[in-house]
Every structure is written in structure tokens, then in C-alpha cells.
C-alpha positions in Angstrom: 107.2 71.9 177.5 110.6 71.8 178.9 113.4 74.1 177.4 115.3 71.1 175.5 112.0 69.5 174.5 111.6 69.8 170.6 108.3 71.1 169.5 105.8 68.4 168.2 105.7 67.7 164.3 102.4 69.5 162.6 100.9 67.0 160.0 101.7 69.6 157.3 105.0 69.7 157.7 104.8 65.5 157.2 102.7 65.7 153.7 103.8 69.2 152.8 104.7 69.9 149.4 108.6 68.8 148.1 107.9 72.2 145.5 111.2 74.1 146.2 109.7 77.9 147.8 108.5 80.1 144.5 108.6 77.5 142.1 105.8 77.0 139.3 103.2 74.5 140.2 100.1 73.1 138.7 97.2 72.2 140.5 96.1 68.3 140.3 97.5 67.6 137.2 96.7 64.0 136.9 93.3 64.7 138.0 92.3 67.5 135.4 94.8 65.6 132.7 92.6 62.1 133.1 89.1 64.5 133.1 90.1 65.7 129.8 91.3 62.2 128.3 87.9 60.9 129.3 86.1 63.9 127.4 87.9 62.7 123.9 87.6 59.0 124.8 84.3 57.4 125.7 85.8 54.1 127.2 88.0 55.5 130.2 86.6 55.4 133.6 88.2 56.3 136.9 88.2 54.2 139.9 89.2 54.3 143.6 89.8 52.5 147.1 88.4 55.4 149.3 91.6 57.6 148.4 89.9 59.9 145.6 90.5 63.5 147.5 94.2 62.4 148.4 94.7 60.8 144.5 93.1 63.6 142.4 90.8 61.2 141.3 88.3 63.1 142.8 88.5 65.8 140.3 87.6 63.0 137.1 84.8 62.5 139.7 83.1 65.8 139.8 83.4 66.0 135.8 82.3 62.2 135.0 80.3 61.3 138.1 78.7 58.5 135.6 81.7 57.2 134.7 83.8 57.3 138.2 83.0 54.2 140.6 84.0 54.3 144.4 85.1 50.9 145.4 86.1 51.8 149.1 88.7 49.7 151.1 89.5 47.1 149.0 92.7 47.5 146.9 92.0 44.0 145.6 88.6 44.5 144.5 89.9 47.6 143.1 91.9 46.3 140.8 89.6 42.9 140.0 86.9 45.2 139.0 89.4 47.7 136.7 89.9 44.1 134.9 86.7 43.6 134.6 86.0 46.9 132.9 89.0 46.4 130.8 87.8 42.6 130.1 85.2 44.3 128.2 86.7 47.2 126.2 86.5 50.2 128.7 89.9 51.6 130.3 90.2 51.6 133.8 92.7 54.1 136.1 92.6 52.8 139.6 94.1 54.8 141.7 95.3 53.7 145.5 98.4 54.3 147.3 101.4 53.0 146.0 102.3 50.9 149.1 98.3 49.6 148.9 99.4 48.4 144.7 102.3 46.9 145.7 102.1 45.0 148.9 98.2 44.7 149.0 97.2 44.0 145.7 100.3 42.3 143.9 98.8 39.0 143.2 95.5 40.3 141.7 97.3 43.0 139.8 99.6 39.8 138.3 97.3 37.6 137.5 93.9 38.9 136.7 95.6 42.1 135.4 99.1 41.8 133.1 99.1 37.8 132.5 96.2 38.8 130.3 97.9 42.0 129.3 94.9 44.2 130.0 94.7 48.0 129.6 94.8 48.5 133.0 96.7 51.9 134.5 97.4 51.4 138.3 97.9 55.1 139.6 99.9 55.1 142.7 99.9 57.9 145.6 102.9 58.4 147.8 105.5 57.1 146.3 108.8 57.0 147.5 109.6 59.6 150.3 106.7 61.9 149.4 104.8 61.4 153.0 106.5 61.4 156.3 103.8 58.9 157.5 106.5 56.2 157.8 107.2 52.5 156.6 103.2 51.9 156.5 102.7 54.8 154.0 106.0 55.0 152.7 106.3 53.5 149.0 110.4 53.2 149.1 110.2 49.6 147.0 107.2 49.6 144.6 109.1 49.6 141.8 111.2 46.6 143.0 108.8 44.8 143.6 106.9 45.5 140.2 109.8 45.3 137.5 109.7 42.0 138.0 106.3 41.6 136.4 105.9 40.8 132.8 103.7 43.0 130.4 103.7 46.4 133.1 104.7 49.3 132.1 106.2 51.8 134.9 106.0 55.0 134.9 107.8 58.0 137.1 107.3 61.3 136.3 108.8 64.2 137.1 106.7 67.3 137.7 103.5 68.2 135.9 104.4 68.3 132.7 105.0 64.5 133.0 101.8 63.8 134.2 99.7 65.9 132.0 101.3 64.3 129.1 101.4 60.6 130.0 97.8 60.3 130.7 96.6 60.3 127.1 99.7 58.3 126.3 98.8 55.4 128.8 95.6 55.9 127.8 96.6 54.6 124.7 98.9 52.4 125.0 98.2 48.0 125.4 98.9 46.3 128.5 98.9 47.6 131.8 100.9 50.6 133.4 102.1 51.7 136.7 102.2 55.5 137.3 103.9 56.7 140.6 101.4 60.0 141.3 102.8 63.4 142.0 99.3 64.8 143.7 98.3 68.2 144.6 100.2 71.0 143.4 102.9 69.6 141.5 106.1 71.5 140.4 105.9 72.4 136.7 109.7 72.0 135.5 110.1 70.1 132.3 108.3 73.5 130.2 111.9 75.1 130.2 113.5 72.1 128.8 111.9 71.8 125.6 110.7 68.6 126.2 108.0 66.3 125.8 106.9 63.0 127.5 107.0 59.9 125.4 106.1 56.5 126.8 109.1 54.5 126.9 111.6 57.3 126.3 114.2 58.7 128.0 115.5 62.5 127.2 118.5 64.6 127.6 117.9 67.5 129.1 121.4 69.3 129.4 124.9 68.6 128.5 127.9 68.2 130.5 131.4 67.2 130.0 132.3 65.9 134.1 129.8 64.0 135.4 126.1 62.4 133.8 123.1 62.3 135.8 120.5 59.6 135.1 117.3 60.7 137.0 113.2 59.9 137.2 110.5 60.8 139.0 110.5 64.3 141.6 114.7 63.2 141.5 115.0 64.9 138.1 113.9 68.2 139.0 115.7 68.2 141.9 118.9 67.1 139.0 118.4 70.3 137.4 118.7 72.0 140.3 122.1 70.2 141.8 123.7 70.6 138.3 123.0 74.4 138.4 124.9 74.6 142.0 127.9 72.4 140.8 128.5 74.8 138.0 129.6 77.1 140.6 132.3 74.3 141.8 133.0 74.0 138.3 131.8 71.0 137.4 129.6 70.3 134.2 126.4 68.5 134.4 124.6 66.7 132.1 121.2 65.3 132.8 119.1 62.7 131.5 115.3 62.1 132.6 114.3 58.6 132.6 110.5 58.9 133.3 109.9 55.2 132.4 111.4 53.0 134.2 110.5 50.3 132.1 110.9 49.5 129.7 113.9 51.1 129.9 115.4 53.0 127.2 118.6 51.7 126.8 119.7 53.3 123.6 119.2 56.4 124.7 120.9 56.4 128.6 123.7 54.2 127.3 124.6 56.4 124.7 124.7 59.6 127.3 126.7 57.3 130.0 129.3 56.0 127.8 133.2 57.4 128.3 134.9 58.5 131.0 132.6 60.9 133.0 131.3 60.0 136.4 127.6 58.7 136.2 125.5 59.1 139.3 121.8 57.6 139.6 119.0 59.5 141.4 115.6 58.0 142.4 113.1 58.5 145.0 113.2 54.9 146.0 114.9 52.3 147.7 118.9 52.0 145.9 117.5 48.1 145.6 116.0 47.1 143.0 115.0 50.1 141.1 117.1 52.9 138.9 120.3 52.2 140.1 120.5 48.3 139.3 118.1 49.2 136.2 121.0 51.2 134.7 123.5 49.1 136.3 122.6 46.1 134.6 122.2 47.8 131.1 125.4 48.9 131.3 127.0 45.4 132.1 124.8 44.2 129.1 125.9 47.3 126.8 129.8 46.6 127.8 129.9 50.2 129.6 132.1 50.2 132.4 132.0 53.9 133.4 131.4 54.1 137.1 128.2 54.1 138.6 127.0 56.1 142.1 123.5 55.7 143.2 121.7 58.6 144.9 118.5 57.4 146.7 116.9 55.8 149.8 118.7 53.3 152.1 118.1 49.8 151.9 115.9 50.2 155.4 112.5 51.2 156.6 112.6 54.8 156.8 111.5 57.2 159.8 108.5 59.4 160.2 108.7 63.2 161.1 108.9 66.3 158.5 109.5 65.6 154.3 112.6 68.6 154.5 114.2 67.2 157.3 113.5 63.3 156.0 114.6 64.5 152.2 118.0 65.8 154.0 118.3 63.1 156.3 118.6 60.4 153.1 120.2 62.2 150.7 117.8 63.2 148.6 118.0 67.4 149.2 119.8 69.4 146.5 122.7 69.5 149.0 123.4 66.4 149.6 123.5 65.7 146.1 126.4 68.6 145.6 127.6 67.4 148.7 127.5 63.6 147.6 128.9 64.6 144.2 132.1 66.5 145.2 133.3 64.1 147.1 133.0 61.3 144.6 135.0 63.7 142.3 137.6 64.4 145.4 
């Protein structure tokens, strides 16, 4: 290797975890979560297109083996079969990649799955910039492409917490749902906010009198942690953690948004089609005309290469954020 040649990428450093060094985390959360639904609720199975070990569906498998059913590379069958099984009373998760769901799979997930409203919970890997595989793994526009289906539910959650709680709550609730999956060792954040999930919710989880962020998904935590550097410039933060996506909780987020303090979106996903316009468009509806700045990915198909250097490169590190925020506030 020459002395300007840059060393090759390891594969680690391309699915390596976006847990900030020392923080909390909690081992397969969706995994063990689903595993213990199943054991208070007869009627859930677990499903899979040959991604079990890389959705943490293979831990519902060692615990229900008679209840988990391998379905290999079909994303289509996947999802005709979790009909099926919701067709006659059980409750399916199927659980692929999200960029498998979403460009794969759309039409059977539409049509044999929410036009008959079925209790159906899609569980999707990768979402957003969570791999540095590139566009073909890369989930940057699932959830523009599913908020325009009628009856789903979708779902981002933050850290652990999120997960561990929605489960049981999707579970639950009629119609089909969308998670985006946080897999492996997940940051646990959300304990030290006094908060609970609740499908369909959005929470507050800090003041501020300058500037309001409106965050989902991995985005939030990293919210918490940009807020907590800007109080050193001086500037107040409030928070709000929008973990559904929709339907979106309007009442709350419009309620936090209104006035004259700068509001600033962040999502681990495409600024097209997803938080941004979701909030966007509430606001023109709600009559709020505070200014709105969207922190997320670029319209474009993203590169390959490390998740640190890929976070920093779009904007999604905790400083660009600061960095992004100060200069909106000049």
C-alpha cells in the first residue's frame, strides 16, 4: 500500500453500532420484547425472509420454535403468508429489511395486507442510515413511500425503551403497523426521561425557551444529546420525541412548535417525504407559521463506507446538528 493510499474499510466499521462510546445498551430488545409478548398471548407468531440473526427474530425463534416459521427469500411470500395467519386470528411480525418492505413487497403489503386492515406488524431492519452497505441496503425513503398507505401505522423508535414497549402495544392494536428495527445492542435512553411509549403519541421530553426540536427514531437520542452541547452556547432546547410517525400526533407537536422559537426537524431518513413535510404540513393545516429547518438525509442515494464517517458526512452527528443549529440562529 502506497503512503497516500487510505486503508480499506473493515465490515464492522460499515454495520458498527451508532451507540455513542459508554452509553447504556440493551441487548436485542425487539427480539426478547416479542419472545415475551408471545408467552402472554397465544396468537402471535414470528416470521422471516432468511434475515432472523440480523432482525432479532432469531431470538422469538429459540424460545417459540413451534410458533416461528422461516419463509426464506421471498419478501412477498413473507408478507402473503403473515396475512394469511392474520386472515385467521393469529398475529403475525414479519420481519425483513426495511428496503426489502418497501421496494419489494409494497404491493402485497397494500393489498393483501392494510386494504383488509389486518393485524399485520411489518418489522423493518436497516432503516435509514443504520448500514454503510449503500443505496441497495440503505432504507433512506421507507417511510415515504409507506405514509401514503391507508390503515398503516408507522412506527420509529428511539432506543430500547421504545422497542420493548411498542411490541405489546402493536401487538394489540387493529390494522397493520410498520416498525423501523433498531437491532442488536440498542442504546437505552428514554429511562432518564420519565417516559413511556404510547402508540400514536408523541412526548416532551425537555423544555426550552430558543429553539424546539421535533425528533423520531435513533435522531432523538442523538436530540438529547445536541441540546445538552448548545446549552453551553447558550441556547435552550426543548425536545419532543415523535416515535410514530403516523398517525401523527398533531395536538401534541403543534402545541410545543407554536410561537416564536426556531423549530428544527430531525429524522434518519430522506428530508422528502417523511418528518419534515409530516410536521410541515400540520403546521400549514394548524395555522402555525414558526419556521421550520429539517435535519436529515439528502434527497440522493447515499454512499457506502463507515456509519461515523457516513453520520458526519449528512448531517446527522451531534455536531453537525450544533453546528447546523448555530448558524440558523446567526
Amino acid at each position: 500500500m502506497s503512503a497516500t493510499a487510505k486503508p480499506r474499510l473493515k465490515t464492522s466499521a460499515m454495520i458498527a453500532s451508532f451507540a455513542e462510546p459508554g452509553q447504556k445498551t440493551a441487548p436485542a430488545p425487539f427480539g426478547h420484547a416479542l419472545a415475551k409478548a408471545a408467552e402472554q398471548d397465544p396468537r402471535i407468531v414470528g416470521l422471516t425472509a432468511d434475515l432472523g440473526k440480523y432482525t432479532d427474530m432469531h431470538i422469538f425463534a429459540q424460545q417459540h420454535p413451534e410458533r416461528f416459521f422461516q419463509m426464506g427469500m421471498a419478501e412477498q411470500l413473507l408478507f402473503g403468508a403473515a396475512a394469511g395467519f392474520a386472515e385467521t386470528g393469529m398475529i403475525p411480525f414479519a420481519s425483513t429489511y426495511s428496503v426489502f418492505a418497501a421496494r419489494r413487497a409494497y404491493d402485497f403489503l397494500c393489498l393483501d395486507i392494510a386494504e383488509p386492515n389486518l393485524n399485520v406488524n411489518i418489522v423493518g431492519g436497516l432503516p435509514g442510515l443504520t448500514t454503510g452497505y449503500g443505496p441497495s441496503h440503505q432504507a433512506t425513503e421507507d417511510i415515504a413511500i409507506f405514509r401514503g398507505m391507508p390503515n398503516l401505522t408507522i412506527v420509529d423508535p428511539c432506543d430500547s425503551v421504545d422497542i420493548e414497549q411498542s411490541v405489546p402495544q402493536l401487538a394489540a392494536s387493529e390494522g397493520p403497523t410498520y416498525l423501523r428495527l433498531l437491532r442488536g445492542k440498542v442504546p437505552t435512553v428514554l429511562d432518564e426521561y420519565d417516559y413511556s411509549f404510547e402508540l400514536g403519541k408523541a412526548k416532551v421530553l425537555r423544555g426550552g425557551r430558543d429553539v424546539v426540536f421535533v425528533s423520531s427514531g435513533l435522531m432523538t437520542m442523538r436530540a438529547l444529546d445536541a441540546a445538552k452541547e448548545l446549552a453551553k452556547h447558550n441556547v435552550d432546547v426543548s425536545v419532543v420525541h415523535s416515535p410514530t410517525i403516523k398517525p401523527f400526533d398533531s395536538e401534541t407537536v403543534l402545541k410545543e412548535v407554536t410561537g416564536d422559537r426556531l423549530v428544527v426537524t430531525l429524522e434518519n431518513h430522506s428530508v422528502i417525504g417523511g418528518l419534515f413535510e409530516t410536521l410541515a404540513s400540520t403546521m400549514i393545516r394548524g395555522g402555525v407559521s414558526s419556521k421550520v429547518v429539517p435535519i436529515g438525509l439528502p434527497d440522493e442515494f447515499l454512499d457506502a463506507g463507515a456509519l461515523p464517517t457516513l453520520h458526519d458526512r449528512y448531517g446527522l452527528s451531534i455536531s453537525a446538528i450544533v453546528s447546523k443549529v448555530l448558524s440558523e440562529l446567526g
